[in-house]
C-alpha positions in Angstrom: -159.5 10.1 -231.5 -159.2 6.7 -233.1 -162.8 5.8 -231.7 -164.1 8.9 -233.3 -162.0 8.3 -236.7 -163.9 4.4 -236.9 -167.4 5.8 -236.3 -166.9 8.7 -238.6 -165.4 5.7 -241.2 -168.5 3.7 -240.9 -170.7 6.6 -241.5 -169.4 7.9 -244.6 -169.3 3.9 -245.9 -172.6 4.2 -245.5 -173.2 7.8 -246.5 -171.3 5.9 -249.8 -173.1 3.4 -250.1 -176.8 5.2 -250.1 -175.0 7.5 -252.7 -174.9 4.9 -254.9 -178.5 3.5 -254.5 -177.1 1.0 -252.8 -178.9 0.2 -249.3 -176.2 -0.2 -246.4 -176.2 -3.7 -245.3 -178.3 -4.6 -241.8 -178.8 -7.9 -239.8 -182.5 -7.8 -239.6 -182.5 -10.3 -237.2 -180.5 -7.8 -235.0 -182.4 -5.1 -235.8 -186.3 -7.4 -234.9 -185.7 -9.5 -232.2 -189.4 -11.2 -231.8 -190.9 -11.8 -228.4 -194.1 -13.2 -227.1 -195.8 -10.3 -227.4 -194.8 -9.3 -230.8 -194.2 -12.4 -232.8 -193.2 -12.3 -236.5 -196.6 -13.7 -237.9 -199.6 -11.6 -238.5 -203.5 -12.4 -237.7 -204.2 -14.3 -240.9 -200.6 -16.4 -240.7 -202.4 -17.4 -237.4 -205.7 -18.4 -238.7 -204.5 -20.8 -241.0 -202.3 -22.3 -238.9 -204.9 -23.0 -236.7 -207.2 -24.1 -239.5 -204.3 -26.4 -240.5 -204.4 -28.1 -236.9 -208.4 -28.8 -236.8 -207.8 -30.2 -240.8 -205.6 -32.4 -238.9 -207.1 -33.7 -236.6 -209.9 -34.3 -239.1 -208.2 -36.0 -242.1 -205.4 -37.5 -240.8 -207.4 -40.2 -238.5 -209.7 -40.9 -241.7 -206.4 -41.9 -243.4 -205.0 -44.3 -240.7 -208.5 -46.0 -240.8 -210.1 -46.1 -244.4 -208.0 -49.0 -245.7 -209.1 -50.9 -242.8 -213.2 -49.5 -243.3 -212.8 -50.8 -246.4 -211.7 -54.3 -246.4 -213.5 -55.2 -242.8 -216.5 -52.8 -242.8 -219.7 -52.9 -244.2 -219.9 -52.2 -248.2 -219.5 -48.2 -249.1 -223.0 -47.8 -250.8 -224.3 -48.5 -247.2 -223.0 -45.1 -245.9 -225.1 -45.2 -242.8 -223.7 -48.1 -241.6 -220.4 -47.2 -243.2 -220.5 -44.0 -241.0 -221.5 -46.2 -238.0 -218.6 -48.4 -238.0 -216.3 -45.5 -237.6 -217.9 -45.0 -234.2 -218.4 -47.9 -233.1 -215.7 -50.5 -234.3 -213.2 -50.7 -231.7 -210.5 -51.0 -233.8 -211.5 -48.2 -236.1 -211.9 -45.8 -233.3 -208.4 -46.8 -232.3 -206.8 -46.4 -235.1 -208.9 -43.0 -235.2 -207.4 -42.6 -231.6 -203.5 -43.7 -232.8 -203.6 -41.2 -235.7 -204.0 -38.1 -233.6 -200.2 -38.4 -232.8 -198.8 -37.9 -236.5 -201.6 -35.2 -236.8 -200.1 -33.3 -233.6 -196.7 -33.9 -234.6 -197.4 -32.2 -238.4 -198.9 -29.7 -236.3 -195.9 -28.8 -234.2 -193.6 -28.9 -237.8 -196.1 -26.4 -239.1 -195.7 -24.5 -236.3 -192.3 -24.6 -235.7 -191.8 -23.2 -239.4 -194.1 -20.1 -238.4 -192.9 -19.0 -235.3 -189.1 -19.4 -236.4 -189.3 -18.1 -239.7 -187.6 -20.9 -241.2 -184.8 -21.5 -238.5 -184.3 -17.3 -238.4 -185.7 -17.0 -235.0 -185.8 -19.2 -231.4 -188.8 -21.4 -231.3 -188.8 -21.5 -227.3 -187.9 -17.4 -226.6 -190.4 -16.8 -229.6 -193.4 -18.3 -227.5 -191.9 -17.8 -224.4 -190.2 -20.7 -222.7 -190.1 -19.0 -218.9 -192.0 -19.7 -215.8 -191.9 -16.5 -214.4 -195.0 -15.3 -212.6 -196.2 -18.3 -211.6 -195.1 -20.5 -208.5 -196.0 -23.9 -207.6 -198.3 -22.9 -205.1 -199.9 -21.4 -207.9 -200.8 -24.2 -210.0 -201.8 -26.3 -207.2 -204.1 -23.5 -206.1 -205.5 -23.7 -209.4 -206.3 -26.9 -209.7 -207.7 -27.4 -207.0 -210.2 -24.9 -207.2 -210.5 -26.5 -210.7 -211.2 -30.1 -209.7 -214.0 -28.6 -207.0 -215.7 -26.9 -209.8 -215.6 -30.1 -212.1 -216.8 -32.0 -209.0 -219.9 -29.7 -207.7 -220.9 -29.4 -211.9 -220.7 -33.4 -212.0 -222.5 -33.2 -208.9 -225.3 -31.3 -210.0 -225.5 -31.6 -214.0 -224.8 -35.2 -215.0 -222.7 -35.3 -218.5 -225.0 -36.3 -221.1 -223.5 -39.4 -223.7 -221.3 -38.1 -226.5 -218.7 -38.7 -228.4 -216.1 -38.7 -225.8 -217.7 -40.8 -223.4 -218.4 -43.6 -226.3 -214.6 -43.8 -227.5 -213.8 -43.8 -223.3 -215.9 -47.1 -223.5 -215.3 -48.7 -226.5 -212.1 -50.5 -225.3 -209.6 -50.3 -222.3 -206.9 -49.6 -225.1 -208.1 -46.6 -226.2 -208.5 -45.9 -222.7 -204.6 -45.8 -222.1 -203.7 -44.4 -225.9 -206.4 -41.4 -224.8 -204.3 -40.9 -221.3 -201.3 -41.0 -223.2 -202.1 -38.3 -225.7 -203.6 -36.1 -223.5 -200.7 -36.0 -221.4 -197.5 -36.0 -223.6 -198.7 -34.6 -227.0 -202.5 -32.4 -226.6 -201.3 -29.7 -224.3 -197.9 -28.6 -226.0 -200.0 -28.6 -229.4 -203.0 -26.8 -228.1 -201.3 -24.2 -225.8 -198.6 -23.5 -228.9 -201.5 -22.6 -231.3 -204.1 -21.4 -229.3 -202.2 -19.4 -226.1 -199.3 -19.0 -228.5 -199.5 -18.1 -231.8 -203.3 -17.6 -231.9 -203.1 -14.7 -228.9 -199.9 -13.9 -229.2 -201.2 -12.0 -232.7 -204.6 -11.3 -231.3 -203.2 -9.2 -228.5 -201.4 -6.8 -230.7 -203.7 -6.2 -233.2 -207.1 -6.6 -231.0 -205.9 -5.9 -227.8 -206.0 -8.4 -224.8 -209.6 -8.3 -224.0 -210.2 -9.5 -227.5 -207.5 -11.7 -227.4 -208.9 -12.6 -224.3 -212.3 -13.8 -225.6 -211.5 -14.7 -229.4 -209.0 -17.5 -227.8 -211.2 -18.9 -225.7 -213.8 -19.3 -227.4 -212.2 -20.7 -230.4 -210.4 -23.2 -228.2 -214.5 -24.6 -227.1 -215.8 -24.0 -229.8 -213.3 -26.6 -231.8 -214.4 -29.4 -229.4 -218.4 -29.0 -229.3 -219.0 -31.7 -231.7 -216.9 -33.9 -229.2 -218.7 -33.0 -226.2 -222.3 -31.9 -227.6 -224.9 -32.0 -226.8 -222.9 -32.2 -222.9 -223.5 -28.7 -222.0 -222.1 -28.7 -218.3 -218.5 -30.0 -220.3 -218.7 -27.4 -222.7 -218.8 -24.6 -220.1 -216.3 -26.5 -218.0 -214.2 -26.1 -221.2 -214.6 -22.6 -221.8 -213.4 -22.3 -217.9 -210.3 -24.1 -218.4 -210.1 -22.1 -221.9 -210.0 -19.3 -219.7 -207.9 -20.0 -217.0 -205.1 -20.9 -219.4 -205.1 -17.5 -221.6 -205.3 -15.7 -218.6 -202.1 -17.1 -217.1 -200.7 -16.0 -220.5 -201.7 -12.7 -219.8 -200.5 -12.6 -216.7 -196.7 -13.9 -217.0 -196.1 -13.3 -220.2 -194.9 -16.6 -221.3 -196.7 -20.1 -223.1 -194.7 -22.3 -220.2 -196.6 -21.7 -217.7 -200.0 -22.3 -219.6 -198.0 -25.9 -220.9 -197.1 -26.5 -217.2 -200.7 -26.7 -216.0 -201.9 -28.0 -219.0 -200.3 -31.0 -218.9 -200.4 -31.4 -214.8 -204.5 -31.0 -215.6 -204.5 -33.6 -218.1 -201.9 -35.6 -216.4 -204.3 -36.0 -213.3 -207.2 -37.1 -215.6 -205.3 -39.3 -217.4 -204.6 -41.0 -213.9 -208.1 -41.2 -212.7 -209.5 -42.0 -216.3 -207.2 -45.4 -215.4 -208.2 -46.0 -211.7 -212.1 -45.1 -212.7 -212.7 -49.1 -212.7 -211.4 -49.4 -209.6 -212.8 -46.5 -207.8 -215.7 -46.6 -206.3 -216.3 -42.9 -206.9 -219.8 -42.1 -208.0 -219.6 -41.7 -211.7 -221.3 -38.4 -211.9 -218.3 -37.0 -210.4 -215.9 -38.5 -212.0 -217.6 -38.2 -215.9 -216.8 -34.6 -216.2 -213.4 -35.3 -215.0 -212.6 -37.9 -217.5 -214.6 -36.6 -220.4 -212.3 -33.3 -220.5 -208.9 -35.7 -221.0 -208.5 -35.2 -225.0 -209.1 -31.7 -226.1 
């Protein structure tokens, strides 16, 4: 009777309350609890976040390394060869290189603030922070199908110069500050925009198939002006676009999709260092290295 008595209570307290135009009071949060699958953002929330990360990526670098342009470069009215020392100075492209880590890390605050609501939600069970569905025998599976494709396209369709491969040889440094990026910082940035807020959205709205394909290609298309006009490394990145979404799809979760991402570019990052020293031909081994910073 006393159970009975305190839900018939709390029913005319709120029967009360809705009397008097007043709404009853209710933790939203208990009420919405977000999950991978249905985040709290919408599509165009996603969009500009993931404008925000190319802008980035863009601006940010030409911060670190205008101050230095100007006082070591050539003059300004010579834009041409202003433009050229960009490319080509090995400092500049470092300091290019060195400024994609405070561009990542605004990245990950931006997208910390969207996924969390402002601290109102879990960052990690938001995006979903589990590595069910996948095993280890999975991910080595993976990639070593992965490498044998990258290996028989090296074979077969030489990588053509680009931007990449020019910043891989301007200086060993940027060799190890590339390595480093690609390992610790590119794949929890990329995977948390692209395979977790961008599809995470897409899926709901689109459905996966679209998800599916809008991710994937938006993730190659953002890194054709690295890579052009390197057709063979452009496919090879709509692959490994492909690859990752999927495993998305399949468990659920962004872990998983971090996991390999970061093993992938992990292994690069360790052959892009040995490549000196190997004496592995380098059409092989280009295609390899030239997919380290995405």
């Amino acid at each position: 009777m006393l159970v009975v008595f305190a839900k018939l209570s709390r029913v005319e307290s709120a029967s009360e309350n809705t009397s008097n135009g007043e709404s009853p009071e209710v933790d939203q949060t208990s009420v919405y609890r977000p999950t991978p699958d249905n985040p709290p953002w919408n599509n165009p929330i996603a969009v500009a976040v993931w404008i925000a990360s190319v802008l980035a990526i863009l601006l940010v670098p030409m911060v670190f390394v205008l101050p230095y342009a100007i006082s070591s470069g050539p003059a300004f009215s010579d834009k041409q060869a202003f433009g050229a020392f960009f490319q080509q100075d090995p400092v500049a492209i470092f300091l290019q290189l060195i400024a994609i880590i405070p561009a990542h890390t605004l990245t990950i605050a931006l997208a910390w603030v969207i996924v969390t609501k402002r601290n109102r939600f879990s960052f990690r069970e938001t995006l979903g922070w589990e590595s069910g569905g996948m095993k280890w025998r999975d991910y080595v599976g993976i990639l070593v199908v992965f490498f044998a494709v990258l290996i028989v396209v090296g074979n077969y369709f030489p990588e053509q110069e680009n931007e990449m491969t020019r910043i891989l040889r301007s200086s060993r440094w940027a060799v190890f500050l590339i390595a480093f990026i690609a390992t610790f910082t590119a794949p929890i940035v990329e995977e948390v925009i692209y395979r977790g807020i961008l599809y995470s959205t897409f899926q709901r709205t689109l459905g996966v198939g679209a998800a599916v394909a809008s991710v994937t290609l938006l993730f190659a298309l953002v890194h054709v002006p690295q890579y052009y006009p390197s057709y063979s490394t452009i496919v090879l990145l709509l692959l490994l676009s492909l690859i990752l979404t999927l495993i998305r799809v399949r468990t659920g979760n962004l872990l998983p999709c971090i996991v390999l991402h970061t093993v992938f570019n992990a292994t690069q990052s360790i052959l892009l260092i040995l490549e000196p020293y190997l004496n592995t031909p380098s059409p092989a081994i280009e295609p390899v290295t030239s997919l380290i910073l995405k």
